[in-house]
N, C-alpha and C positions, 0 to 999 in steps of 0.2 A: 395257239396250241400251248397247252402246260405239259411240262415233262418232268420225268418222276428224278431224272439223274439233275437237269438243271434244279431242279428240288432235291438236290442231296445232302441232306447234312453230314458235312462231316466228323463223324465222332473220332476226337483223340483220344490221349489215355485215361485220360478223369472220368467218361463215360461210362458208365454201366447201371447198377443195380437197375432202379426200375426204370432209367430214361430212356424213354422210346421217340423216337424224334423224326420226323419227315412225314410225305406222303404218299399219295397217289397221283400218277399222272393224269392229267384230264383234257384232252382240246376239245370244252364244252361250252354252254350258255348252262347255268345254273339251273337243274332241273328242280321240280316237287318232292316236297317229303320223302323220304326211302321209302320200297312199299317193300313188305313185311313176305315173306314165302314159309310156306308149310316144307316142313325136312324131307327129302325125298325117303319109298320107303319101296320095296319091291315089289309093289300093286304100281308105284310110279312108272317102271319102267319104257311104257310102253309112250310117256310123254319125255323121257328124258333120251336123245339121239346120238348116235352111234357119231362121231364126226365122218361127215365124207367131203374128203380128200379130193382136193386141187390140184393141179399143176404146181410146182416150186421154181423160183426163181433159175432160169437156165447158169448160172453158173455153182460148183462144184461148191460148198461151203466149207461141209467135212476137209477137204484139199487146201482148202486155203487156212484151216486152222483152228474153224469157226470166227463168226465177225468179232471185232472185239467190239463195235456199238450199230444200233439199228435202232432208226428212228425214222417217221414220213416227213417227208418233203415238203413246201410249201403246196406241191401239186397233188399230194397225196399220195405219192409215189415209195418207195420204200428204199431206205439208204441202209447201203451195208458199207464200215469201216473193215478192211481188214489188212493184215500184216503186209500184204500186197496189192492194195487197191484202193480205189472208194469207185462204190460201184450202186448205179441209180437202175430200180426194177418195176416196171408198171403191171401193177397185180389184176388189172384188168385185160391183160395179153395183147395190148394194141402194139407195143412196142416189147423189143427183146431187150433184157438188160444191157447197157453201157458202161463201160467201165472210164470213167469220169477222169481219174486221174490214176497215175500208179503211186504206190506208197514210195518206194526208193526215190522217184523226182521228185516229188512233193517234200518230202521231209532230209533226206539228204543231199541233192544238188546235183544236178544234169551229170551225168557220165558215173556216176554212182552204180551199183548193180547189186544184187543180192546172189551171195552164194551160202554153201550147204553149213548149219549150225547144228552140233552135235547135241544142243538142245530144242526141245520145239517150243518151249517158251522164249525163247530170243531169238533174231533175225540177226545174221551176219552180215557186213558188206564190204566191198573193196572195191576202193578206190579209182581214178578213171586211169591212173598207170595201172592199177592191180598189184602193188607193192604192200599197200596197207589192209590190215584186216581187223576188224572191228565186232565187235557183239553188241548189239543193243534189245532191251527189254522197249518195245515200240506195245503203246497205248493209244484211244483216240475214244473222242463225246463230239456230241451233237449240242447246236446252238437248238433253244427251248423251241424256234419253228423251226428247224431242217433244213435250214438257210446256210449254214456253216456249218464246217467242219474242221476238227484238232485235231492231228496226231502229234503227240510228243515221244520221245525215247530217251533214256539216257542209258550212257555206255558203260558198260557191263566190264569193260578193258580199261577206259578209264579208271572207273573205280576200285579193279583190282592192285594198279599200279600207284593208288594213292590211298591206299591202305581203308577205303570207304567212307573217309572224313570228307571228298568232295567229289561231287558227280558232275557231269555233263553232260548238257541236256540238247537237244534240237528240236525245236517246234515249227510246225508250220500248219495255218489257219487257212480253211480254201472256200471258195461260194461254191457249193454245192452242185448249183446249175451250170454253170461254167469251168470249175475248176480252176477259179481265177484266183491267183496270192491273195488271199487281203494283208498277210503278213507272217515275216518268217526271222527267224534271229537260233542261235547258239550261245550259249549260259554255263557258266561254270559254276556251282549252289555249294554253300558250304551247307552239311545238311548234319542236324542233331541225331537220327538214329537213320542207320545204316541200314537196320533189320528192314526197312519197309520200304514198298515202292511208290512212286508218285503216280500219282492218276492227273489227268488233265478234267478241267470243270468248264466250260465255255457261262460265260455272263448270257442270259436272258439274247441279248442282239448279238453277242459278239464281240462288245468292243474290248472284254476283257479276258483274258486265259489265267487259271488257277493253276496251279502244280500244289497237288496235298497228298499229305500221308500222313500217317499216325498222328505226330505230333510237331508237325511242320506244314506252315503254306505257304507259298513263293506268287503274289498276282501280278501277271504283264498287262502292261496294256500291248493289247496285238499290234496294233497300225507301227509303233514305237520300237518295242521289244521292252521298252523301259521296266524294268523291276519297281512299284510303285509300294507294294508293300510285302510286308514278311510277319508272319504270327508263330510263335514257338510257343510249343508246353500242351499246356491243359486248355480245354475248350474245344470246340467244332465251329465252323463255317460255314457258310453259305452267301452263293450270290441269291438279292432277293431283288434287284434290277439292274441296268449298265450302271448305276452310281452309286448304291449301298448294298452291301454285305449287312449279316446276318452273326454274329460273334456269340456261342454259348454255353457256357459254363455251368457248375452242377447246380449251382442257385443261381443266377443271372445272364441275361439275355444284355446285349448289346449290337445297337441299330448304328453300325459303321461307315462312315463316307470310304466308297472302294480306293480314289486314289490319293486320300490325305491320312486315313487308319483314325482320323477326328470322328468320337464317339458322339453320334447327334443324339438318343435316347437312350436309356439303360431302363433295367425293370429287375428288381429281384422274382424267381422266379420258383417254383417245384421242380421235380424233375419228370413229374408225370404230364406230357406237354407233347405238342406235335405242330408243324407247319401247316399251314393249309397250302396245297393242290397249285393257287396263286399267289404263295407268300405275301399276302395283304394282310393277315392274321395271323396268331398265334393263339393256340387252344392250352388253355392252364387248367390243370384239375389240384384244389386241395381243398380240404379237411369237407368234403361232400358237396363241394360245387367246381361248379364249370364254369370259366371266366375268360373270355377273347379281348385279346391284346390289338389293338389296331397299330400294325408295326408306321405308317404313314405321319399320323395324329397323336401317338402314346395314348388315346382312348380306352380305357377299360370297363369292361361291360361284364355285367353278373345275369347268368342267362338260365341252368339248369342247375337245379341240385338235386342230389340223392342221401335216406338214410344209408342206403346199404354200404359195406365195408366187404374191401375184397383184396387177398394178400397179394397180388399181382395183376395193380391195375396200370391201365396203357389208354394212351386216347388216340384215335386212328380217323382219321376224315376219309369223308367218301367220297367226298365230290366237296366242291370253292364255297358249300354250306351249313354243308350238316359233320357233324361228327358225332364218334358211340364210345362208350369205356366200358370197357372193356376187362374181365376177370383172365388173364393169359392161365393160371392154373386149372381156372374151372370150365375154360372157351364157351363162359357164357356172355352174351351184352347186358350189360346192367342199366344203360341208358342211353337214347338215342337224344341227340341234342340239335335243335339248329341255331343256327348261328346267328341269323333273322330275328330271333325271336317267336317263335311260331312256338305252341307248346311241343313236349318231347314226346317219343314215342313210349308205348307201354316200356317198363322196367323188367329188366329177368327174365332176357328172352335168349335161345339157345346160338351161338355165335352167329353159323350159318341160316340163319332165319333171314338176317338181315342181308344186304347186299355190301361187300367190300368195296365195290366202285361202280358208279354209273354216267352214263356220256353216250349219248346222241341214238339214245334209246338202246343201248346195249347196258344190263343188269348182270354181276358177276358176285358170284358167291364162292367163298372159301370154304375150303372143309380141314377141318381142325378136331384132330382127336384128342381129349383130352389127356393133357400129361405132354404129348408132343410138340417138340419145339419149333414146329414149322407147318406149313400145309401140305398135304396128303395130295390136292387137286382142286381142280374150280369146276363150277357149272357154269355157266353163261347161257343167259337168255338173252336172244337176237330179237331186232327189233321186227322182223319178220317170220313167219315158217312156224312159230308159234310151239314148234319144241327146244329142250333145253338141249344146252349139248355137252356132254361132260368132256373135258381132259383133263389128263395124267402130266399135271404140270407141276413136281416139288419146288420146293425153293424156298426160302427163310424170310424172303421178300420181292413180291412178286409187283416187280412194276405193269400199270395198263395203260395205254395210250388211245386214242381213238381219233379217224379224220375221216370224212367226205365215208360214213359207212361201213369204215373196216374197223376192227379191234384187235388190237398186239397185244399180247400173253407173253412176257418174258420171265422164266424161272431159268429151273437148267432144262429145261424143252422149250424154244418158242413156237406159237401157233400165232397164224392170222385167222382173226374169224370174220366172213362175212354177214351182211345183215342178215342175209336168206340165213344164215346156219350153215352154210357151207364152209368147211379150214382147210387151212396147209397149215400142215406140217414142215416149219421151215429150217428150226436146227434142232437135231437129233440132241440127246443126253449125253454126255461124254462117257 
């Protein structure tokens, strides 16, 4: 399985104008060429399907906070983190959800307990005398198969009594199926800006835990606790397997050893560029061609060009082969590219023509109104049942995942869709 968060770059503050960086999640085998769709139009109607609705996972989501991460399982099962839990759900109904572990023992330490926070973004807790009381902002990601899970926190009390210059953090890593430690530790970070909070990023397997924000990354190795390394300032991150990291800057790219920060390849670079699905490439667009970086081999390969010019161009993969660039002011596709070598798809086609991701016979098209800075919603075609089925999914970046059948939809609505076309509706919009 590829996952769009284990594929997260992340952007610090040097980041903007046109760089557009990351991908799409995929748990796939490399499919054929993207195939092309005519724009729905209200004669389609009566092909494009209404979703009907599932059963949702037995436990309360809205209650618990919403998850803060959902990702499947090695079994294909659906894993909800949340402020109070981690919790395994079989969307085939054989089994009722289990709640795997609870978040106060997992992350703060037997006799710990959670009581009432007069904010809902942070968990409070106290202590097994009940003397001490605490605020923490509690986070959690998923390992790229669903094998592992992170929650990290740090204290919100601490950091008031130390004026924001150092936080403390407590992490703890669990096998999913079990609930079993694979590793847990406490950290006191001196950290550059205050204003942001850290996210946890789990390595590809596991072996490593990220804490990032804005313009700082702290990587443990889990088993350890060990702080191995530290990156401040300008540039973004990414793990790109358990041993190298991904380092990148407004013009260059840097292929890093995870626990020595010993830069094994560098590449000057554009900023119009994007990872592929299985971090094994890097897609570069300048001055009218498309060129893939083999991050493994430093190979560079010149694969499509275009005359055309467009004031806001981005390149966006759809799946571990093909990628399109994309006009963001005018959401048309200027060129479809594979990465193989295969020729590219006609030029100057209208965004949602094409499909935004595909995997294991599920086709999903975005709809992008022009001028607007995000998607409106998706269509997805199942690989059964032969109608489309629209949701009302916004989001500015909308990761897809797919296993054994099913398709996750995450915006600020997630949907699971079945191959039949059948969905749940499983977190509401805030």
């Amino acid at each position: 399985m590829l996952r769009s968060a284990a594929l997260l770059v992340v952007c610090l503050a040097s980041c903007g104008g046109g760089s557009r960086e990351g991908g799409r999640s995929a748990h796939v085998a490399t499919p054929a060429a993207p195939a092309s769709r005519v724009l729905p139009t209200d004669a389609d109607a009566g092909t494009t399907a209404a979703p009907q609705r599932l059963d949702r996972p037995d436990i309360d989501l809205e209650k618990e906070n919403a998850p803060l991460a959902i990702a499947f399982s090695p079994a294909g099962h659906l894993l909800f983190a949340t402020r109070r839990a981690l919790w395994d759900w079989d969307p085939s109904g054989v089994e009722k959800t289990k709640q795997i572990t609870a978040t106060p023992e997992a992350l703060f330490g037997a006799g710990v307990r959670l009581v009432a926070s007069a904010d809902p973004d942070y968990v409070a807790t106290q202590g097994p005398k009940g003397k001490t009381t605490e605020e923490w902002r509690v986070r959690a990601a998923f390992s790229e198969d669903g094998a592992v899970a992170a929650f990290s926190a740090d204290s919100e009390t601490f950091a008031r009594k130390n004026d924001d210059a150092r936080r403390k953090f407590v992490a703890s890593v669990l096998r999913t199926d079990t609930g079993a430690s694979a590793g847990a530790f406490t950290r006191i970070v001196s950290v550059r800006s205050p204003l942001y909070t850290f996210a946890p990023n789990l390595s590809p397997a596991g072996r490593f835990l990220m804490l990032v924000q804005a313009e700082q990354a702290e990587v443990f190795e889990v088993a350890s606790g060990r702080n191995v390394l530290r990156q401040l300032g300008e540039g973004g991150i990414a793990f790109l397997n358990d041993a190298t990291l991904l380092r990148s800057g407004r013009s260059s790219l840097d292929v890093v050893d995870a626990e020595t920060g010993r830069v094994l390849r560098t590449r000057r670079a554009s900023s119009t560029r994007a990872l592929s699905p299985d971090r094994k490439t890097f897609a570069l667009f300048e001055k009218g061609t498309l060129r893939f970086w083999n991050l493994a081999t430093g190979t560079l390969t010149t694969r499509c060009k275009t005359s055309m010019k467009c004031s806001d161009c981005a390149v966006e993969w759809t799946d571990a082969s093909h990628v399109r660039l994309f006009d963001g002011s005018e959401k048309e596709t200027q060129i479809a590219c594979a990465a193989d070598g295969q020729d590219p798809s006609p030029s100057a086609t209208p965004y949602a023509a094409l499909p935004t991701f595909e995997g294991e016979g599920f086709s999903v098209f975005e709809h992008r109104n022009p001028g607007a800075t995000r998607p409106s919603g998706v269509v997805v075609m199942p690989p059964k049942g032969g109608k489309e089925v629209a949701l009302d999914v916004p989001g500015a970046e909308m990761p897809y995942s797919v296993s054994r059948g099913r398709l996750l939809v995450r915006g600020e609505t997630t949907w699971l869709v079945e191959s039949s076309g059948e969905v749940r509706l499983l977190v509401k919009a805030p």
